[in-house]
Structures are given as C-alpha cells and as structure tokens.
C-alpha positions as CSV (number, residue, x, y, z in Angstrom):
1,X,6.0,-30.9,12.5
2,X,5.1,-28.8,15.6
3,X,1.8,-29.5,17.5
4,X,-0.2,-27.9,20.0
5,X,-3.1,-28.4,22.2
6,X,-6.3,-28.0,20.7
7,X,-8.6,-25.3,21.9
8,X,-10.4,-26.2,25.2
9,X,-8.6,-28.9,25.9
10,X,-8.3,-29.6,29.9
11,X,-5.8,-32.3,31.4
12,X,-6.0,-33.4,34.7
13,X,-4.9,-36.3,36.6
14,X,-7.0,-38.2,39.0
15,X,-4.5,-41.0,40.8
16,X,-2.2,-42.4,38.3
17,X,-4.7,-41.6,35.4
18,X,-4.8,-38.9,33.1
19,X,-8.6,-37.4,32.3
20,X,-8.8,-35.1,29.2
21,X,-11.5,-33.1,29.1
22,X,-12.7,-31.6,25.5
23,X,-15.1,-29.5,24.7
24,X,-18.5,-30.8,23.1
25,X,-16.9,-34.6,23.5
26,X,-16.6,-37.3,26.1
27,X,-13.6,-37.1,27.8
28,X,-10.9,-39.6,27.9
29,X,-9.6,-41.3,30.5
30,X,-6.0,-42.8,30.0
31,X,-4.8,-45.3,32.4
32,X,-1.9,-44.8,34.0
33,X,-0.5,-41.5,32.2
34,X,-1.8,-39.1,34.6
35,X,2.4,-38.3,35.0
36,X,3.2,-38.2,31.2
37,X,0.2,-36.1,30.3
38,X,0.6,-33.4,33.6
39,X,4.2,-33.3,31.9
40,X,2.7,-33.0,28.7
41,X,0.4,-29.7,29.1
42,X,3.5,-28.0,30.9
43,X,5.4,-28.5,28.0
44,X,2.3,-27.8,25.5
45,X,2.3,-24.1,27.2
46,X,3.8,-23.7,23.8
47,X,3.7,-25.2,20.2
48,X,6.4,-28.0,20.3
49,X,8.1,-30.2,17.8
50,X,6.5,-33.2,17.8
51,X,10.0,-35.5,18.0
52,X,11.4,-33.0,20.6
53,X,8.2,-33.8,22.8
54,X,8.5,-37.7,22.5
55,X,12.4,-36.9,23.4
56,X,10.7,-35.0,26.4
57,X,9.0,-37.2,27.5
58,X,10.7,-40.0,27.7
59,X,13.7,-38.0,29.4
60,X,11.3,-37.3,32.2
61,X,9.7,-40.3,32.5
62,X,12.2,-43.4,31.4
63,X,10.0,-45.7,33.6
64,X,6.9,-45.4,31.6
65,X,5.2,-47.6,29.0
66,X,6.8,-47.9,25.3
67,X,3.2,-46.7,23.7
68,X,3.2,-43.3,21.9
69,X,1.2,-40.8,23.7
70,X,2.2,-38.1,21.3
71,X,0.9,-40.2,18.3
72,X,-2.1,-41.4,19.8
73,X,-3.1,-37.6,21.2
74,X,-3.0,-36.9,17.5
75,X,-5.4,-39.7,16.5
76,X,-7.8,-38.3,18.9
77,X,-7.1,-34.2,17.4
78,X,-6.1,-33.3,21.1
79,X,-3.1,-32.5,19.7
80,X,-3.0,-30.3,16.3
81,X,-0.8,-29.5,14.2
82,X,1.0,-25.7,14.4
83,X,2.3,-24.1,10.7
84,X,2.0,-21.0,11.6
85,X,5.4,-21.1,13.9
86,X,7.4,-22.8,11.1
87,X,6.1,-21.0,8.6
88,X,7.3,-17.3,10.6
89,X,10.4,-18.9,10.7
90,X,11.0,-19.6,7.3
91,X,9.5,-16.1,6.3
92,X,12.2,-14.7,8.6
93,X,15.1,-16.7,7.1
94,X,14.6,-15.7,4.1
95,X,15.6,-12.1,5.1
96,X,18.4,-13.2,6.5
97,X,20.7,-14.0,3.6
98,X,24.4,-14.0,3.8
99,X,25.3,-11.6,0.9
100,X,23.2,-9.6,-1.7
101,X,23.5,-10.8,-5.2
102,X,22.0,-7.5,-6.4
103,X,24.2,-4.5,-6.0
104,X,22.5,-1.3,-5.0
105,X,21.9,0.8,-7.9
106,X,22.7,4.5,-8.4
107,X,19.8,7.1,-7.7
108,X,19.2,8.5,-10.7
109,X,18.3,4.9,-12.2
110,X,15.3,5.2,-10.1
111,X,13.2,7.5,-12.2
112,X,10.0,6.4,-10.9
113,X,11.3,7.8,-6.8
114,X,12.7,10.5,-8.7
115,X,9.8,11.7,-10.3
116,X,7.4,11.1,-7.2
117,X,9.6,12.9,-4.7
118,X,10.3,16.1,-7.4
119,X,7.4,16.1,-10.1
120,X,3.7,16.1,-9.9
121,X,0.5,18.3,-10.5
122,X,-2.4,19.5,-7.9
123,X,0.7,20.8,-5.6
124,X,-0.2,21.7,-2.1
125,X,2.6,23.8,-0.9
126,X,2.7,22.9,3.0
127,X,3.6,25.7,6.0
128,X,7.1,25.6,8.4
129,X,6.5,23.1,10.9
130,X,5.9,24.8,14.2
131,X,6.2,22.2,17.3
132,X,6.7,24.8,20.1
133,X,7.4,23.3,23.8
134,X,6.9,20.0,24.5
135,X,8.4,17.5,27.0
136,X,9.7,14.4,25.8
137,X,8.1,12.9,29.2
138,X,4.9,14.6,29.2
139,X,4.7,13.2,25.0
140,X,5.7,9.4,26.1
141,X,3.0,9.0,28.7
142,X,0.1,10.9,27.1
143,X,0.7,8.4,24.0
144,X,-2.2,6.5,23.7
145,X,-4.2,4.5,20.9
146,X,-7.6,6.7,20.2
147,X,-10.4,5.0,18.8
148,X,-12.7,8.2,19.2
149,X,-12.2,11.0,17.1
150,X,-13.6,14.8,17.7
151,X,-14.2,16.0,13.9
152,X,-12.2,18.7,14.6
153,X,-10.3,20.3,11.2
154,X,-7.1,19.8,11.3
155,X,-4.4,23.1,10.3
156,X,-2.3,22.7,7.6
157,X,0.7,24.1,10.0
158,X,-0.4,21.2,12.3
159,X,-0.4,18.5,9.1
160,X,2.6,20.5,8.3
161,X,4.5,19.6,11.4
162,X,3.7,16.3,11.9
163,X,4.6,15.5,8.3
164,X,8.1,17.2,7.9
165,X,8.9,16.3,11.5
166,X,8.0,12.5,12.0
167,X,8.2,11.2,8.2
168,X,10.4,14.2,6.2
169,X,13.5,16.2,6.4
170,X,13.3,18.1,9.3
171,X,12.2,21.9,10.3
172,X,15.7,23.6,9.7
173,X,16.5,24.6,5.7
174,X,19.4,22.5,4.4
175,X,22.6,23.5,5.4
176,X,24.1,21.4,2.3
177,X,23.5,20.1,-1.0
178,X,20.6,17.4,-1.0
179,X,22.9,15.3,-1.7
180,X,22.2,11.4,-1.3
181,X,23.8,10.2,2.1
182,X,24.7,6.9,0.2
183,X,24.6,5.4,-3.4
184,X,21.7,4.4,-4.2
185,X,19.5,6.5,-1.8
186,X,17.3,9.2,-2.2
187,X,18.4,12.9,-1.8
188,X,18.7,14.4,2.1
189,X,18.3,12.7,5.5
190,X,15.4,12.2,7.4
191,X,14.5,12.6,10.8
192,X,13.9,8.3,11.2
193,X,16.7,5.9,11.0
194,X,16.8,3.9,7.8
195,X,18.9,0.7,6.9
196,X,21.8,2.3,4.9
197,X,19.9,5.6,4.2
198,X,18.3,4.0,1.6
199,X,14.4,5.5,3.1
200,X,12.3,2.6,1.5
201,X,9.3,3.7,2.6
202,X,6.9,6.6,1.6
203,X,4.0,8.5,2.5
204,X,0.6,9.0,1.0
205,X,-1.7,11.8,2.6
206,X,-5.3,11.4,3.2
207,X,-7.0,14.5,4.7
208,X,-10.2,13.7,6.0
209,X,-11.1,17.1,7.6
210,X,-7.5,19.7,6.9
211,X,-8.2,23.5,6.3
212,X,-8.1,24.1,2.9
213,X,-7.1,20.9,1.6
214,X,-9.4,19.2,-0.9
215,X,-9.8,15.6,0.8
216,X,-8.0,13.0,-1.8
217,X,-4.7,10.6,-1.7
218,X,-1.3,12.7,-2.1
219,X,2.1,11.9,-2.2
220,X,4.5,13.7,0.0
221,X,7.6,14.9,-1.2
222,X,9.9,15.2,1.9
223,X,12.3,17.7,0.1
224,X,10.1,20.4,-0.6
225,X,7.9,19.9,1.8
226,X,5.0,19.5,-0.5
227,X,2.2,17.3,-1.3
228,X,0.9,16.3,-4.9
229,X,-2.2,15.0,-6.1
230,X,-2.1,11.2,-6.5
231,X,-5.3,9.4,-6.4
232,X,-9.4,10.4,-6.2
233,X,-11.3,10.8,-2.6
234,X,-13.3,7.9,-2.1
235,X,-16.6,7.9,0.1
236,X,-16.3,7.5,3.8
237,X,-18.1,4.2,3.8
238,X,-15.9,2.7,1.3
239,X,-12.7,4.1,3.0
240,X,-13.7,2.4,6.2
241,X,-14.7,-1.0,4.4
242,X,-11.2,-0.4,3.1
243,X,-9.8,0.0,6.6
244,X,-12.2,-3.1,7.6
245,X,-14.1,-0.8,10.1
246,X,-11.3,0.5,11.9
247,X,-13.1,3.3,14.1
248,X,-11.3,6.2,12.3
249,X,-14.7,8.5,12.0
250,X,-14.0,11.8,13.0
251,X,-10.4,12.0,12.2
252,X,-8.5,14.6,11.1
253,X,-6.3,13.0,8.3
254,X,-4.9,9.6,7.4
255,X,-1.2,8.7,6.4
256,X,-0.4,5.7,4.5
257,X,3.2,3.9,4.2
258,X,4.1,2.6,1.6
259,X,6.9,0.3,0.2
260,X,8.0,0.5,-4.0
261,X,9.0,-2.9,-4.0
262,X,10.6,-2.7,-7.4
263,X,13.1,-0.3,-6.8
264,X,16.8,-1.4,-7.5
265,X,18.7,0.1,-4.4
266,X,16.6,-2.6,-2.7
267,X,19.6,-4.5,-3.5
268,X,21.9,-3.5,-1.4
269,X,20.6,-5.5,1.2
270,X,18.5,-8.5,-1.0
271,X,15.8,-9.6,0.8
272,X,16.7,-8.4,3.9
273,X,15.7,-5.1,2.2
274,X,11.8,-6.1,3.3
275,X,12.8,-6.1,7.2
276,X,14.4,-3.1,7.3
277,X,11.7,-1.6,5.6
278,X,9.1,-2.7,7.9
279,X,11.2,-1.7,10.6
280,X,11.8,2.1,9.4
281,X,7.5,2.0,8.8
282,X,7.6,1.0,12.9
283,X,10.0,4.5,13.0
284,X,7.9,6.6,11.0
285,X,5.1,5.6,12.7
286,X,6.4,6.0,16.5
287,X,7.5,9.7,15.0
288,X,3.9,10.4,13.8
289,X,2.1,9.1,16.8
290,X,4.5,11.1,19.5
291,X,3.8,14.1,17.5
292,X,0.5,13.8,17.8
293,X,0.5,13.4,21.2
294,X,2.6,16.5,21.3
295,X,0.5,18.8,19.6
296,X,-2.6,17.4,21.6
297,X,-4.0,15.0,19.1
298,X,-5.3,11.4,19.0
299,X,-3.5,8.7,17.0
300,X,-4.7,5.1,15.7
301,X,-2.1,3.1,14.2
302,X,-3.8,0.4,11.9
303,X,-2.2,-2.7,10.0
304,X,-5.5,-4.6,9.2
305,X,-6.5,-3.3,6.2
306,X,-7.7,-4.7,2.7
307,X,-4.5,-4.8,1.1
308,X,-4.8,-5.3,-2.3
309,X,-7.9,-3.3,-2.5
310,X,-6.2,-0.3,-0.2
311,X,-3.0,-0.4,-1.7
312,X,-5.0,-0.2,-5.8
313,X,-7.6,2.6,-4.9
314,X,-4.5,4.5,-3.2
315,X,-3.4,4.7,-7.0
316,X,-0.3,2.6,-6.3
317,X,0.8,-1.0,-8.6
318,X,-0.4,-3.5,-6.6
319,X,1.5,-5.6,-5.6
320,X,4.9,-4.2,-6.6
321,X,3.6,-1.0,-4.7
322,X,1.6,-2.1,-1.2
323,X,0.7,0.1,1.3
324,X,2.1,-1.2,4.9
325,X,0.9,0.8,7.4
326,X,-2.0,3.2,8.1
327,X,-1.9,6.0,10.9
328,X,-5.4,7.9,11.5
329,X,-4.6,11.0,13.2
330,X,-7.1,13.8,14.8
331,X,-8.2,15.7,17.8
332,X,-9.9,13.5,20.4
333,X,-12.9,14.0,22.4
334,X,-12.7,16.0,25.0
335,X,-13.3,13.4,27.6
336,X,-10.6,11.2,25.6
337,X,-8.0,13.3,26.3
C-alpha cells in the first residue's frame, strides 16, 4: 500500500523530539523521533510504499528504537493511504501488453466508419482551406488558453481551414487513390500522426456562431471535406451544464473528439489501442489550437466534461462511443489578444 501525508500536516522537531502539528487537532509530541520524523516528511514529499518507507527508515537511522513509526502515524491518520498512484499504474499496464490477440481487421468490415466518413444527410459542403502567411514562431508564442470569447461569427473558410488542416486530409487534392495507408485503416492520411495509420479518433462539429451554418452536432468527413448532420442543437445553458461551466460563451464553434471503441482494427494494437488514441486526440488538438492562434483566434481545450451525458446528447453509443476531448474555438476580446 502507498501512504502519504495527510493534508495540513506540519512536522517539526524541537530537540530530539518530533512535534506534529494537525489541523483542527492537538498536536503530538513524540519523544525522541524528532530525526526519524524530519527524515520522514523529506521522504513523504511524495506518496511512498509503506514497506519501502519502514526500509527507509531504518537504513537511515539503524540506531533508533524497534517501534513502528510508520504504523503508528497510520493509527493516528497522519499518514493516509494513496490509490490513486497504484491504481494509474495499473491502468497504464494494462496498455502495455506484449502482443495483440485480436488481429486488425480489414476496412471495409468497419461499415459503421465507413458509412460516417462517406454517407450522411443535412450535408454542409465546406470551402478550400485558406491559411495564408503565418510564422511557425509568431503561432507558438501567441498560443494561449482563452477563457473570454468575442461573439464574433466565425467564416466557414476560417472553420474550413482549421478543420481540413488540424484534424483532416490536408489543403492539396489527392495526388493518389484514397487508398488506406495500412490494413485496417481508414482511407487517406491526415495531417496528425496516428499509431499505425489507423486514425482512431473523430470529429464532431458544433457551431455556435459560423456564417451560414445552422448550429447542431455534425460529423466531419475528412475526405470530402464535409460535414453532415448528426445530432440536434441543444440550448446554451444545457451545453455549458454539459461542459460543467467551462467559460466557452461567446465562442465561435466547438469540436468534439471522439473515440468508436468498437471498432475491430483496434486490434492491431489490443489495449494499447486506447493510448495511442488519446495520444493522436493530444495531436489533433495541438493542430487545432496552433491554427487558431494562426488565424487570430482564441482556443480553450477542455477535458472536464459530463461524459456520459456529453458523449449521449452528441448522438454517439455511450459508452462504446465517448467523446474525449472538447476544443472551444473563437475570436477573443480585443484586449485578450
């Protein structure tokens, strides 16, 4: 079990004796242990196995007396026990397998991507990106979370841009077949890295306030450069209840990632498949944000969100489909920028 020190706790040593000072209670005064227990909170700076402490201690302090400091902090709840570390840990583990037992399947077995990224009604054919000339520089160091927005509309060259450029295929027309890159992928690259070109994640389109674009959830289709209709608008108040009051008034649009966790090329990699899929959201994201920071706009990455709730009214199957990531993107105020 790993412990830490509760909140508030103090230790200091006066002489050879320890004080421990806790908030709302007496403190306690151990005779003798002022050494141990100095040694203690440098050790406690972070959660520590509770035999690796008592090894610890009694490494740097062979001299002292046989009774269990570690155990009786415990008794007293200044020490606490820490799950959270362990429980990362084994979270983490479990995406690192040695071999996938589930072979990646081919692409046209994954009717349901196929139809999203081809099929659809309430089509919203989107302009050529047009990004002009910016400086990688001046874009990295005029990146900054907003958490003001202008209510400015956004263009749908501008949406355009930012969607084909930071989570599509690119400006250019294909200069080949859309071929998949890999088996069991979906059809063209994109402009992100992806763990084996397999693109796990996808994009649903909110606009909030885009030129002639009714506001409701869409799905992008990378390839065509297109959105389709996906799911109903919702009321601002319940989008932001949704978004647990993240301050994204005034913005422009909000983009959505979202991970199908039922589809079979997901195999390829077993459960290492969810890493690399939150890691290509991270890549999407960055794209999105620098963009915007490019054309001149404000960016809010959020992650706490009702998921459940978010992920359902989105119009996606909860919890095979759950959104990951939520980026609100618009034009800042003017003393923001």
């Amino acid at each position: 079990m790993m412990v830490r020190l509760a909140d508030g706790v103090r230790i200091r040593a006066v002489g050879k004796d320890g004080i421990i000072e806790r908030p709302g209670r007496e403190s306690l005064t151990l005779p003798e242990e002022g050494a141990r227990l100095h040694t203690l909170a440098v050790l406690l700076q972070t959660p520590r196995l509770e035999t690796w402490l008592r090894h610890a201690l009694d490494q740097a302090h062979p001299e002292s007396p046989n009774e269990d400091l570690v155990c009786r902090l415990m008794n007293e709840e200044i020490l606490l026990p820490w799950s959270l570390g362990p429980t990362l840990a084994d979270l983490h583990q479990r995406t690192t397998p040695r071999w996938s037992a589930w072979p990646a399947a081919h692409p046209g077995l994954e009717t349901e991507r196929v139809l999203r990224e081809s099929a659809g009604e309430g089509l919203v054919e989107l302009p050529s990106p047009v990004l002009g000339d910016i400086r990688l520089l001046d874009v990295l160091e005029n990146r900054r979370t907003a958490r003001r927005f202008s209510d400015r509309a956004m263009t749908q060259v501008v949406l355009a841009t930012i969607l084909a450029l930071g989570a599509g295929s690119g400006a250019g027309e294909l200069t080949a077949p859309p071929y998949p890159l890999v088996w069991g992928g979906p059809a063209a690259g994109r402009t992100y890295p992806s763990g084996g070109a397999l693109y796990p994640i996808e994009v649903l389109v909110y606009p909030l306030r885009v030129d002639g674009v009714e506001t409701r959830f869409y799905y992008y289709q990378p390839l065509p450069h297109r959105m389709v209709s996906y799911a109903t608008a919702q009321p601002s108040e319940a989008m932001i209840s949704l978004l647990n009051d993240h301050p994204i008034e005034g913005a422009s649009v909000l983009l959505f990632l979202f991970m199908d966790f039922a589809r079979l090329s997901l195999g390829k990699y077993g459960e290492k498949s969810y890493r690399l899929a939150l890691l290509e959201a991270g890549h999407i994201a960055q794209n999105v944000l620098l963009l915007a920071a490019g054309l001149g706009l404000a960016g809010l990455p959020i992650c706490g969100f009702r998921d459940e709730e978010l992920s359902s009214t989105a119009g996606l199957a909860f919890p095979y489909e759950a959104i990951l990531y939520c980026l609100a993107i618009g034009s800042p105020l003017d003393n923001d920028a």
